[in-house]
Structure formats: structure tokens, C-alpha cells
N, C-alpha and C positions, 0 to 999 in steps of 0.2 A: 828724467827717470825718477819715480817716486820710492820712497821705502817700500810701498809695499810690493812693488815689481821684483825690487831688488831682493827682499827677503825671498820672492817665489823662484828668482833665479837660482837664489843660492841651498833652498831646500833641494831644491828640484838635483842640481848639480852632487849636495849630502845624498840624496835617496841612488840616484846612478853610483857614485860612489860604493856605500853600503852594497846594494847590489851587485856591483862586480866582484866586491871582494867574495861575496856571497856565492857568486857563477864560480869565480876561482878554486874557491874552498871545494866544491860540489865537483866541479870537472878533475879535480885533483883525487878527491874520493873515489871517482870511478875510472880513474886511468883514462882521461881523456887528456888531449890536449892545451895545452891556454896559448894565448898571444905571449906571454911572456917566453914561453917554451917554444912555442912555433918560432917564434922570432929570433932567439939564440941559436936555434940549430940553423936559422936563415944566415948567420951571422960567420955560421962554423962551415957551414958545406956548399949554401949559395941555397938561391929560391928552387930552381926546379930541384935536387934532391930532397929538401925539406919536403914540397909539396907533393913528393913520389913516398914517403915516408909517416904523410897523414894516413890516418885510416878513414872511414865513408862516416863512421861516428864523430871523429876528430872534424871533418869537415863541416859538419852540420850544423854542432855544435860552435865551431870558428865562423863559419859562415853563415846562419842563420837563426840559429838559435840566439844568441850570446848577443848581436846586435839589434834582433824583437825585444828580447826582454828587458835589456837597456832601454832602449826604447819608449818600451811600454810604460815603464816604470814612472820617467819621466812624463811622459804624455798623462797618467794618472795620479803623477803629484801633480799637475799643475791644474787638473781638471777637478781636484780635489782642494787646493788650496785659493781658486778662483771660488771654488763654489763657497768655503769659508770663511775665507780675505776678501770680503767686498770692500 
């Protein structure tokens, strides 16, 4: 494994980072759900009540928003630090 693998591993790893705290801050602002919050009430009441107690935004955002954008982010640091770390 070369440095510069490893530096793009670990950007890539900084940029998801960054970004979740990013999605957190953002779903907190509009009274959505986070996995932190999903998961304590999993902790409190058990999974099917939690997940009868999402709402269809809560879900979206849990389930397909929040892992795209991860995601993406990653997939565009590395497509971007490939393109400038040769």
C-alpha cells in the first residue's frame, strides 16, 4: 500500500466524516431523525416500536438519503483526489 493510497483512504474517510456531522446538524434542524436518535429509542423501546414511530421523512432521510450522500461524497473525494494524486 503506497502513501498515496493511503492518504486518499484517509481523506476520503475526513470528507464522510465532515459530512455526516453535516447530515446530523441538517436533520436536527429540521426535526428529522438521526441514527444516533433512531438507535436510542431502538435501545429504549425495541426495533418495531422505534420503527412505528419514524415518520416517512424520518425514513428517507434514514434510509436513503443519509447513505447516497455518504456515499457520494466518498466516491467524489476519491474521483477527485485520483484525478489530482497521480
Amino acid at each position: 500500500m503506497t502513501i498515496n493510497l493511503i492518504f486518499k483512504i484517509y481523506l476520503a474517510g475526513l470528507v464522510i466524516l465532515v459530512v455526516a456531522i453535516g447530515l446530523n446538524m441538517l436533520a436536527n434542524a429540521l426535526g428529522l431523525a438521526t441514527w444516533y436518535s433512531f438507535l436510542a429509542q431502538v435501545t429504549q423501546t425495541g426495533i418495531y416500536p422505534a420503527l412505528k414511530n419514524l415518520k416517512a421523512a424520518d425514513f428517507f432521510f434514514l434510509i436513503l438519503l443519509y447513505p447516497v450522500l455518504l456515499g457520494l461524497s466518498a466516491y467524489l473525494t476519491l474521483i477527485l483526489t485520483t484525478h489530482y494524486l497521480r
